[in-house]
C-alpha positions as CSV (number, residue, x, y, z in Angstrom):
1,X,-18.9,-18.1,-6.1
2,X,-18.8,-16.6,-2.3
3,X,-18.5,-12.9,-2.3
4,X,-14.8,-12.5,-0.6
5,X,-14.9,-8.5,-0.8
6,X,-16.8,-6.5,0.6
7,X,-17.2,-2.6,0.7
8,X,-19.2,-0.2,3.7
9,X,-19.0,3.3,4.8
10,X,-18.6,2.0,8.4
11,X,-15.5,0.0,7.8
12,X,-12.5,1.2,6.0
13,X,-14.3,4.2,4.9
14,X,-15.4,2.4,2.1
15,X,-13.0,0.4,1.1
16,X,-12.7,-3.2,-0.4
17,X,-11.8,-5.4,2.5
18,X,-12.2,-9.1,2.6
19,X,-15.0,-10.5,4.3
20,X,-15.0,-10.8,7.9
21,X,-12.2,-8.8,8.6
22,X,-10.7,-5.1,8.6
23,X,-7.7,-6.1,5.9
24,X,-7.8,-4.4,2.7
25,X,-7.6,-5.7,-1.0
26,X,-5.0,-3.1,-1.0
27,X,-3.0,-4.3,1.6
28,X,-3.4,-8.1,0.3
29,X,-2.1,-6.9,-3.2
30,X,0.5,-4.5,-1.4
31,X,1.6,-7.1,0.4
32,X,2.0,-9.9,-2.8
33,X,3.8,-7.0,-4.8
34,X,6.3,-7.0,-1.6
35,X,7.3,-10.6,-2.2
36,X,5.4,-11.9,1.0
37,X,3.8,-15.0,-0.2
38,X,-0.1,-16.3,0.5
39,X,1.3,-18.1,3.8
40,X,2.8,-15.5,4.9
41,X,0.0,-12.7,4.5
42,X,-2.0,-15.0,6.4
43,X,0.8,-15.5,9.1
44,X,1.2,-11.9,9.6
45,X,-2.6,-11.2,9.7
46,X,-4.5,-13.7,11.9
47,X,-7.9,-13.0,11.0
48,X,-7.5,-13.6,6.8
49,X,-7.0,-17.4,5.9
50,X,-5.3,-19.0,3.0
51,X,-9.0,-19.8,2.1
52,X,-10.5,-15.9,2.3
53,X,-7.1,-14.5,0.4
54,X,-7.2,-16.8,-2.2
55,X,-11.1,-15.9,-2.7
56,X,-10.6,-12.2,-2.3
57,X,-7.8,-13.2,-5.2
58,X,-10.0,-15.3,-7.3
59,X,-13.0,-12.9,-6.8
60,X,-10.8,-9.6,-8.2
61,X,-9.2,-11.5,-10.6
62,X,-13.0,-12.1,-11.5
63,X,-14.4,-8.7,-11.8
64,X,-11.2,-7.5,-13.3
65,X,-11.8,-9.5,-16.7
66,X,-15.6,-8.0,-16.6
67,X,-14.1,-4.3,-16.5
68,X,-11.7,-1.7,-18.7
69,X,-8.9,-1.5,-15.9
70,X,-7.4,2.2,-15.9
71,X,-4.0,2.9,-14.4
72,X,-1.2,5.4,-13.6
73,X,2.2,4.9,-13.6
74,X,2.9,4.1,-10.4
75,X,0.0,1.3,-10.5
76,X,1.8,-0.2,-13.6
77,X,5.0,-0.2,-11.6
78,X,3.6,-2.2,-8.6
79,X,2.0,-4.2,-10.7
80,X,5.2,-4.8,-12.8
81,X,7.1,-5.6,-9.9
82,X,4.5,-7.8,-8.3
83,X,3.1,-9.7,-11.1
84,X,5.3,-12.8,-10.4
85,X,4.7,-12.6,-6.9
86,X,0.8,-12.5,-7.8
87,X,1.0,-15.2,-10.7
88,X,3.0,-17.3,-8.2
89,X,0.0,-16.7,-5.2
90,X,-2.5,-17.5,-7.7
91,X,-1.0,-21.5,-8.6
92,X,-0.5,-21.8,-5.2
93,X,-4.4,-20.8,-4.5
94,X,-5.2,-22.9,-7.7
95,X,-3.5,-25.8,-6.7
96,X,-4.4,-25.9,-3.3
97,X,-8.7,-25.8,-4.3
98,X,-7.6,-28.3,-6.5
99,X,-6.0,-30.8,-4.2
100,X,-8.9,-29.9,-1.9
């Protein structure tokens, strides 16, 4: 699997981005929680592609079965409020590797 996320000191100070650009995992799961869908992160952010989302997506959704996830309760909210808008990104990622 290609590494989609990456982390450096000299970008982000530190944080997850996606590789190759200066956009967040945050700002990618922000935006999904929001309602915006895969097309339209990619639309509003020229430098991600349907591709490198849908990696960063597949990657995290990856590393989060490998680890105890802790979070607060405004965490579970967002995630509350954006898990169909996630579930929906992730068949639409799914079904797009799959039709190649």
């Amino acid at each position: 699997m290609k590494k989609w996320i990456v982390a450096d000191p000299e970008h982000l100070g530190g944080s997850p981005r996606v590789r190759g650009t200066r956009i967040s995992v945050a700002l990618i799961l922000e935006s999904l929680a929001a309602g915006l869908s895969v097309a339209e992160i990619v639309d509003a952010y020229p430098s991600l592609t349907e591709k490198s989302v849908c990696g960063a997506l597949a990657e995290l959704a990856h590393q989060n079965r490998k680890m105890e996830v802790v979070t607060t309760p405004k965490l579970e909210r967002l995630l509350d409020e954006g898990l169909e808008n996630l579930e929906q990104a992730s068949v639409v990622c799914l079904s797009r590797q799959i039709a190649g």
